[in-house]
LOGURO-260209 format. One record per residue (C-alpha): residue number from 1; chain; x, y, z. Coordinates in Angstrom, 3 decimals, padded with zeros to 6 digits. Each point is the difference from the previous one (the first is absolute). Layout:
N
+-----+--------+----------+----------+----------+
| num | chaine |        x |        y |        z |
+-----+--------+----------+----------+----------+
| NUM |      A |        X |        Y |        Z |
...
+-----+--------+----------+----------+----------+
end
This chain:
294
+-----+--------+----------+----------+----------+
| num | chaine |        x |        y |        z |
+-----+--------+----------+----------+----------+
|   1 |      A | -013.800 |  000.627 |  023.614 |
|   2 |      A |  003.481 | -000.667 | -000.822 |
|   3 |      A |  002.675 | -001.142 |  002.590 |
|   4 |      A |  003.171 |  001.595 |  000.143 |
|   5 |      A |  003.361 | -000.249 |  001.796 |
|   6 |      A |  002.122 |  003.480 |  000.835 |
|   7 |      A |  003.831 | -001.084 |  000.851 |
|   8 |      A |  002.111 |  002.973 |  001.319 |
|   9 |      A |  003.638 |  000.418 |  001.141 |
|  10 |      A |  001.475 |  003.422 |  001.040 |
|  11 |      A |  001.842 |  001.593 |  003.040 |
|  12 |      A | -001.880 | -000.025 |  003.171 |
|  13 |      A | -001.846 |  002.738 |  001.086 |
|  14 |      A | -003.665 |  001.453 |  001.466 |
|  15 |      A | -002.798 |  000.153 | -001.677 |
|  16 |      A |  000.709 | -002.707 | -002.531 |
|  17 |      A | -002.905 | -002.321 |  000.924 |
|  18 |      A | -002.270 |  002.591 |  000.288 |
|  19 |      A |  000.839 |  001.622 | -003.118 |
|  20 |      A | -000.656 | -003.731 | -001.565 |
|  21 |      A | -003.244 | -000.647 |  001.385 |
|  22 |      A | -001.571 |  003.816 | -000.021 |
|  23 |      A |  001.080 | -000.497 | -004.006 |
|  24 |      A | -001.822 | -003.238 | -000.288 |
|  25 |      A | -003.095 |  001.299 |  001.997 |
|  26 |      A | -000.871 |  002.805 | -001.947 |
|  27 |      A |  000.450 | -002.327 | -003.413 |
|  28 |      A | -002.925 | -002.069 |  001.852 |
|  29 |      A |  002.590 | -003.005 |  000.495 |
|  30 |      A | -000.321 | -002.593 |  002.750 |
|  31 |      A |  003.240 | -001.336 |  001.519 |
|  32 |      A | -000.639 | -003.631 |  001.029 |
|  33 |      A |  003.628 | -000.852 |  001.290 |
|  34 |      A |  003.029 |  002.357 |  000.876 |
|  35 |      A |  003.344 | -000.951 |  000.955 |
|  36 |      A |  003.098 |  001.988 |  001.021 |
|  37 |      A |  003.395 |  000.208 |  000.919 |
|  38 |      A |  002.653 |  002.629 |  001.351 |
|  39 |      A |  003.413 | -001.113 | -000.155 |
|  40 |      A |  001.937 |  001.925 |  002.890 |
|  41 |      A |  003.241 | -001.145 | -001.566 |
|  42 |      A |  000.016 |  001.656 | -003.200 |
|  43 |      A | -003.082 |  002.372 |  000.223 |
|  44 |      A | -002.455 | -001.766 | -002.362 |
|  45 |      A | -003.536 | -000.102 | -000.182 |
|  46 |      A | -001.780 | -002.520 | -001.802 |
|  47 |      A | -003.889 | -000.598 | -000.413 |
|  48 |      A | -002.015 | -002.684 | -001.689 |
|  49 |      A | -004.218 |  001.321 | -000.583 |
|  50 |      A | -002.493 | -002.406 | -001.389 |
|  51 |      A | -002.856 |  001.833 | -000.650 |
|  52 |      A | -003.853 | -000.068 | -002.236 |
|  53 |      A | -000.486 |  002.956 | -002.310 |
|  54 |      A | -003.796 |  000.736 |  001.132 |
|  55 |      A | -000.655 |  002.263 | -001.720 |
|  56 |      A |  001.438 | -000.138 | -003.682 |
|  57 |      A |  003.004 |  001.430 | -000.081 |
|  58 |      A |  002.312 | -001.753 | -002.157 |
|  59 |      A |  003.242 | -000.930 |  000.477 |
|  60 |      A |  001.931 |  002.390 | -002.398 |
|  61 |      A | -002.724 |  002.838 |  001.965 |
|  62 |      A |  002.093 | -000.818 |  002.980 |
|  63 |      A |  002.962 | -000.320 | -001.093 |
|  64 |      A | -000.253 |  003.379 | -001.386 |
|  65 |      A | -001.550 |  001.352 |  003.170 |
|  66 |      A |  002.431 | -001.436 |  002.254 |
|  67 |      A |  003.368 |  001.346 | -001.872 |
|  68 |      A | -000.153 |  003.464 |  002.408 |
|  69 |      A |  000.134 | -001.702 |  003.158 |
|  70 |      A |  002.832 | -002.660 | -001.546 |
|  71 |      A |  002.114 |  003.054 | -001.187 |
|  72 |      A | -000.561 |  001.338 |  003.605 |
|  73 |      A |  001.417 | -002.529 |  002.174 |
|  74 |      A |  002.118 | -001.273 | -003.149 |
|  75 |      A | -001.107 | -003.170 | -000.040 |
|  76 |      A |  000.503 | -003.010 | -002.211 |
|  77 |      A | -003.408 | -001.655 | -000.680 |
|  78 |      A | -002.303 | -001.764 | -002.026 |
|  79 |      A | -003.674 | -000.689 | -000.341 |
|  80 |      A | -000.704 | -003.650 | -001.612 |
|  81 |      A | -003.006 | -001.444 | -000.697 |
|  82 |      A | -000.569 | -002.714 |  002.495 |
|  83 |      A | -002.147 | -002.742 | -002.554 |
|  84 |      A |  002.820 |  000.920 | -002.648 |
|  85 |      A |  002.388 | -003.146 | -000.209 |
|  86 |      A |  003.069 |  000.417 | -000.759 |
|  87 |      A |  001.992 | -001.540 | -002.889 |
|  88 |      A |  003.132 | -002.707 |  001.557 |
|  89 |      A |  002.079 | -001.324 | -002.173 |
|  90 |      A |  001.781 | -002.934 |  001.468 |
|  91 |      A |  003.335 | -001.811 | -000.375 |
|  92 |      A |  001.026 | -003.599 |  000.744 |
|  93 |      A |  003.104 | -002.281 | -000.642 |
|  94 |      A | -000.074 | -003.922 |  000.864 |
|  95 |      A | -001.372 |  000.355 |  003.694 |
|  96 |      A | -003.727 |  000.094 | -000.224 |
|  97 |      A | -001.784 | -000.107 |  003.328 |
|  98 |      A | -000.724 |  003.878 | -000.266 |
|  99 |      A | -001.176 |  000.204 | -003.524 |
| 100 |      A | -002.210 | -003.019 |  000.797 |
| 101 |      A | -001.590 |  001.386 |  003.063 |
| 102 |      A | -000.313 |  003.366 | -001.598 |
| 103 |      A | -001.928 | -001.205 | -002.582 |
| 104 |      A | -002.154 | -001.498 |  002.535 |
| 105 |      A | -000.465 |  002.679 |  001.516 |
| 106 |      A | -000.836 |  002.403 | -002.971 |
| 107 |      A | -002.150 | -002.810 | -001.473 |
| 108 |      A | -002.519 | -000.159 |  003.310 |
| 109 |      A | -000.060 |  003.746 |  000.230 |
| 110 |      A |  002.179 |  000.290 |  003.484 |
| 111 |      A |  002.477 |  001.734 | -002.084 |
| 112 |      A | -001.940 |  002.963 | -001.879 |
| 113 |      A |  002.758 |  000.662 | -002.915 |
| 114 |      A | -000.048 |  000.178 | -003.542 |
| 115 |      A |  003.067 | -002.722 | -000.689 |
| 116 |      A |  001.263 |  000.997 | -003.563 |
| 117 |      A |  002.455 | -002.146 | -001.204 |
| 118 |      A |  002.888 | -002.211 |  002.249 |
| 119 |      A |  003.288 |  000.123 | -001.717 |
| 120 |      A |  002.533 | -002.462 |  000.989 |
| 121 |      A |  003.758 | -001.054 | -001.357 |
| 122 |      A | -001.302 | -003.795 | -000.171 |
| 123 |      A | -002.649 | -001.836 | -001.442 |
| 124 |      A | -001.155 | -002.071 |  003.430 |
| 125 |      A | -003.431 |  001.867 |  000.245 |
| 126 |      A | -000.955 |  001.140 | -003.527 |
| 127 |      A | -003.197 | -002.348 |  000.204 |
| 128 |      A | -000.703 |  000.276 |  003.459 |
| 129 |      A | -000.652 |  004.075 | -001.292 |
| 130 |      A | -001.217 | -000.455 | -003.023 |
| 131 |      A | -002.500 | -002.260 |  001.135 |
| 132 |      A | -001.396 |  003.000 |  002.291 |
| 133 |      A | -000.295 |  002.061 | -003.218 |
| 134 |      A |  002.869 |  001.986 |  001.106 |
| 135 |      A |  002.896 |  001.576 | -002.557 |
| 136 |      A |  003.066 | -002.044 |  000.530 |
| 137 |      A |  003.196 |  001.487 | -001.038 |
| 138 |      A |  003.713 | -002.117 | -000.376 |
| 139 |      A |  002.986 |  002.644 |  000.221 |
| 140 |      A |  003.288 | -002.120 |  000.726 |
| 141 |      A |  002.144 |  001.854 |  002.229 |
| 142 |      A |  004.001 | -000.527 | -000.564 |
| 143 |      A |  003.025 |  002.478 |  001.050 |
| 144 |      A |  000.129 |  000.970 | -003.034 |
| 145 |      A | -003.168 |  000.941 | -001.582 |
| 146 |      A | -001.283 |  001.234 |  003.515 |
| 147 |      A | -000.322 |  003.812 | -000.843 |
| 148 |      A | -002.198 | -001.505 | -003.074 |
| 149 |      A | -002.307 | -002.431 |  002.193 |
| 150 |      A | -000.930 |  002.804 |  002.197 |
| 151 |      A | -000.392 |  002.549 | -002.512 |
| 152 |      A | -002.802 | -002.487 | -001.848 |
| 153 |      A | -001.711 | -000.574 |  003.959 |
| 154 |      A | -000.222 |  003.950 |  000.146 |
| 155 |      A | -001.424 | -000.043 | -003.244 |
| 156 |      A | -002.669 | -002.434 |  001.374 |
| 157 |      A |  000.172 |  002.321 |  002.657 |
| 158 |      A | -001.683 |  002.758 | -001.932 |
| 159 |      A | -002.347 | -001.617 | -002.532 |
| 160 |      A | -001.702 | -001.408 |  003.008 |
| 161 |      A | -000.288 |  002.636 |  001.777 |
| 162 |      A |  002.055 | -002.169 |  002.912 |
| 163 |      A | -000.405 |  002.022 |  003.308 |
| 164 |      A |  001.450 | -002.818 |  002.378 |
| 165 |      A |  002.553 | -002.785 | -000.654 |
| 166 |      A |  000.205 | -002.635 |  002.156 |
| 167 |      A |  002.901 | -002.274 | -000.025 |
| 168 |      A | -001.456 | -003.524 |  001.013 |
| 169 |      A |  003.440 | -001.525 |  000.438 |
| 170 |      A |  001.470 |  001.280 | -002.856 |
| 171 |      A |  003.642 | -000.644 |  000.085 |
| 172 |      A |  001.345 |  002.665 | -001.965 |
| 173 |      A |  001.349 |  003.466 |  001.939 |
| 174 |      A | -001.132 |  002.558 | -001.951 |
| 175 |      A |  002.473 |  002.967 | -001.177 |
| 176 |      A |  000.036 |  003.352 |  002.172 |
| 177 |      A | -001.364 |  001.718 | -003.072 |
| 178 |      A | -003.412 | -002.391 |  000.141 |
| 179 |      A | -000.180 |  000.585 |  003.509 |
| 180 |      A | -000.097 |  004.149 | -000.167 |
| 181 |      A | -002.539 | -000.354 | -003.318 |
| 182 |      A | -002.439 | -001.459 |  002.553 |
| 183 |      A |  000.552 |  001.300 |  003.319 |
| 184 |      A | -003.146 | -001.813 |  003.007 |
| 185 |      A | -001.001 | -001.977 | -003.141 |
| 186 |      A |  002.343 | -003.229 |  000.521 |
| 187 |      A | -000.703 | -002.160 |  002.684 |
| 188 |      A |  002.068 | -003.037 |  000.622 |
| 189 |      A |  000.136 | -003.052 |  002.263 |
| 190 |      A |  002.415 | -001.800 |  001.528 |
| 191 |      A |  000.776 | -002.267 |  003.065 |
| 192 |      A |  001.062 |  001.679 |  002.857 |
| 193 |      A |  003.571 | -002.208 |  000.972 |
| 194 |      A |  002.172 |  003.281 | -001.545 |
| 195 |      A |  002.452 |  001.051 |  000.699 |
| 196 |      A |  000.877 | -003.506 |  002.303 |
| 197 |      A | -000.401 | -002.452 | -003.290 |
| 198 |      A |  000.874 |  001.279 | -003.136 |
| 199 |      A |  000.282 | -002.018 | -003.703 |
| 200 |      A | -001.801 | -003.035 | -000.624 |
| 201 |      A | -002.223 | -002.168 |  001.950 |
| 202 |      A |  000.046 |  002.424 |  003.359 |
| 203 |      A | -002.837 | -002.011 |  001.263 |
| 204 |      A |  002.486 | -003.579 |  000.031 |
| 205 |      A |  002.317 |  002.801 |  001.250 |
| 206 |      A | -002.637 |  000.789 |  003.138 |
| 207 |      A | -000.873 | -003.558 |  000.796 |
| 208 |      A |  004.065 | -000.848 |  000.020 |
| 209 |      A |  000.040 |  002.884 |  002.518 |
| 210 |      A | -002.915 | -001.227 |  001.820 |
| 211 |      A | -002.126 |  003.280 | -000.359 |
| 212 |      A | -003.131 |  000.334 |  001.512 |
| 213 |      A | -002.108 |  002.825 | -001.411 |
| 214 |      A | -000.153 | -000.020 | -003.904 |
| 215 |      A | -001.460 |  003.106 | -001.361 |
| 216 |      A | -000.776 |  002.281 | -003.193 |
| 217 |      A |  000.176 |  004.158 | -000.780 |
| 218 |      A | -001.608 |  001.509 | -002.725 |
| 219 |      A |  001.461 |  003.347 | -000.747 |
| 220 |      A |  000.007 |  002.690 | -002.695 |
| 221 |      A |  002.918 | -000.411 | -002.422 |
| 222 |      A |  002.852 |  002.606 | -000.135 |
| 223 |      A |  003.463 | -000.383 | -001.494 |
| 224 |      A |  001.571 | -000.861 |  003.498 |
| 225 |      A | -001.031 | -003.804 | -000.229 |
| 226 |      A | -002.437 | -001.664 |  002.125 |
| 227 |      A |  000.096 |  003.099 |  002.332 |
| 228 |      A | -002.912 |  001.891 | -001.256 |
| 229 |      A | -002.599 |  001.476 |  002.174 |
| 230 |      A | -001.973 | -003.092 |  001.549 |
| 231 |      A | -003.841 | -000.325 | -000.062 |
| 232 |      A | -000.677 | -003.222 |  001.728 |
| 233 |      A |  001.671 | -002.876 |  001.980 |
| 234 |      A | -000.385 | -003.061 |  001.336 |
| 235 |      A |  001.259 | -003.250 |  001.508 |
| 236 |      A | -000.738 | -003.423 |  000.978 |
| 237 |      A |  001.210 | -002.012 |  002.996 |
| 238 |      A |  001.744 | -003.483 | -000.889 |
| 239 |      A |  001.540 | -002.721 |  001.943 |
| 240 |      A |  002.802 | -002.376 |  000.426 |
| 241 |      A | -002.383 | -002.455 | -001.441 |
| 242 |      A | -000.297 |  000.933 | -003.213 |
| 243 |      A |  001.965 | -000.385 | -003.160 |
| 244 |      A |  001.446 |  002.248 | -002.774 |
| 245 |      A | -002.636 | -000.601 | -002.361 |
| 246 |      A | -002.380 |  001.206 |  002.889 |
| 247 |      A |  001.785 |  003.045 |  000.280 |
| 248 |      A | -000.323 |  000.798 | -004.051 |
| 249 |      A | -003.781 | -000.906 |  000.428 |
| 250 |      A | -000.746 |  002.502 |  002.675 |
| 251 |      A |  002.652 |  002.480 | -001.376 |
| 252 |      A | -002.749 | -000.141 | -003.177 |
| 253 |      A | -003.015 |  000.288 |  001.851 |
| 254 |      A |  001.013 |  003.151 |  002.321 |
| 255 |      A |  001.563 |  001.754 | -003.272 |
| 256 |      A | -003.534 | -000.257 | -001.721 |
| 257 |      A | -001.845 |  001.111 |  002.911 |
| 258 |      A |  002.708 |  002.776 |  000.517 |
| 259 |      A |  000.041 |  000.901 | -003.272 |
| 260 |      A | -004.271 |  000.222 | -000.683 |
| 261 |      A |  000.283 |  002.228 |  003.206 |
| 262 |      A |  002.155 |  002.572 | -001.878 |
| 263 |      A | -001.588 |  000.346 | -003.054 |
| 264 |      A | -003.656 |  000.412 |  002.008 |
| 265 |      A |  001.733 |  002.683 |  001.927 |
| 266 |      A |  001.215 |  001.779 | -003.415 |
| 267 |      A | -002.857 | -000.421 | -001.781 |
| 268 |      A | -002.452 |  001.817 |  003.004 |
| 269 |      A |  002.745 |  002.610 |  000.093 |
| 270 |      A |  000.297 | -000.615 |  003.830 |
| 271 |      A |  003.987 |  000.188 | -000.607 |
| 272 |      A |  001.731 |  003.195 |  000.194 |
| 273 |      A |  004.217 | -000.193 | -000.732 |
| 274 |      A |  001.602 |  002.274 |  002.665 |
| 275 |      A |  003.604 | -000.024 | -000.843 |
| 276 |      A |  001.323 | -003.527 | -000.005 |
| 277 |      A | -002.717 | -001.352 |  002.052 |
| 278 |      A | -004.140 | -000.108 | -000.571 |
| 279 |      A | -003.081 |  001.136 |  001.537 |
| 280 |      A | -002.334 | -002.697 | -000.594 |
| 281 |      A | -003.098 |  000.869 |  001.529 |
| 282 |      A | -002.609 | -002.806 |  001.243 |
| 283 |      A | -002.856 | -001.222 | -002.069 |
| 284 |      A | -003.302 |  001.799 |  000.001 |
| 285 |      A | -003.068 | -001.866 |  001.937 |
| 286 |      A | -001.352 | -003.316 | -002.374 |
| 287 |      A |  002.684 |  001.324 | -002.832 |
| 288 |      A |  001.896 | -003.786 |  000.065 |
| 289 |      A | -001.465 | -002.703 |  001.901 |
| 290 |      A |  002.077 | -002.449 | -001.902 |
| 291 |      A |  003.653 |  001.945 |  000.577 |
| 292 |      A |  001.188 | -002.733 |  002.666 |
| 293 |      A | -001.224 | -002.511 | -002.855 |
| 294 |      A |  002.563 | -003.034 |  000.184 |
+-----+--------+----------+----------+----------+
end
């Protein structure tokens, strides 16, 4: 039996659900989770099925078999294969609290990816990824050869067969051009004190100010900086007691959690971009136990 995953997106209307699970049905499929969403503001339908082929029917079968009623309600879909993992590429600079607890993650198996190189503009963590078997690759990044730094991570891009790149603190903003070569497929992190503290050190910034909530987004990466569609949030309370290094620590901790979040919501395809925001649907029953991991 194989498990599969239909994602669907199109303008809301009747019938769509039953035209979805009548289809799957009669290709002696079993949906084990369904989620949904009408947006009354702009008229959008979105779906998320998780469902057990039963009875053979292969995934190119269905996709085949499903293209009438996708043309019908002119959808944009996809079926994936749900045990399939999916091939991240990931990018770092000198901060490296989310590479570390990445690797973590992937390493114990709460992180189901296939991690196939990191690529960074320094040197800092070369062993740290080598020493998980893991391609490392050094491409400097200056004003001047930028257009040629980005060319050779697209390159790396496609010989991999990169489908997701994650920018673990990666301190470089990519060029408009990278972003549209990889629309949904760049997810970034970053602390959540914008647009308040800007530049350096914005966490000595909040503790000057006295803030009380520090927090993280992870988002997908357009050209418009930082203001990509956002997957997942969060923030931690702090107090008058605590220093600026405390801030910094929990700023790291709630960025890796934020971040792991994210990429598990990609990966499952339980997030849907609806115009500069996301549908991010909930994870199916047992699917992550270990999400809220610290």
């Amino acid at each position: 039996m194989k498990n599969l995953v239909l994602t669907v997106s199109c303008k809301t209307t009747r019938g769509i659900v039953a035209g979805i699970s009548g289809f799957l049905a009669d290709q002696g499929c079993n949906i084990v989770d369904s989620s949904q969403f009408d947006d009354l503001d702009t008229g959008q339908f979105f779906m998320r099925v998780s469902f057990i082929s039963e009875e053979g029917a292969t995934r190119s079968a269905l996709v085949e078999g499903f293209k009438p009623i996708a043309d019908k309600f002119e959808m944009e879909w996809e079926i994936f294969d749900a045990e399939e993992r999916i091939k991240v590429m990931l990018m770092v600079s000198r901060f490296g609290h989310c590479l570390n607890d990445l690797l973590y993650r992937w390493k114990i198996g709460a992180l189901p990816i296939d991690i196939v190189g990191v690529v960074s503009n320094h040197f800092d963590y070369q062993k740290l990824v080598v020493n998980h078997d893991i391609p490392f690759h050094h491409i400097p990044v200056t004003k001047a050869n930028k257009p040629e730094a980005e060319a050779r991570i697209m390159a790396l891009v496609e010989q991999s067969g990169t489908e997701l790149i994650v920018l673990a603190r990666y301190m470089q903003i990519l060029s408009d051009q990278m972003c549209q070569q990889m629309p949904g497929k760049i997810i970034n992190i970053h602390h959540s004190f914008l647009p308040s503290f800007k530049g350096a050190n914005p966490y000595k910034q909040a503790y000057t100010r006295g803030v009380k909530l520090i927090g993280a987004t992870a988002h997908y990466v357009t050209a418009d900086l930082d203001e990509g569609p956002i997957i997942e949030q969060d923030t931690v309370r702090i107090t008058h007691a605590q220093s600026a290094d405390d801030y910094v620590s929990l700023g790291r901790d709630v960025e890796s959690q934020v971040l792991a979040r994210a990429i598990h919501a990609h990966i499952h395809h339980r997030t849907l971009i609806n115009g500069n925001r996301t549908v991010v649907f909930p994870p199916s029953p047992g699917s992550y136990a270990s999400e809220r991991m610290g």
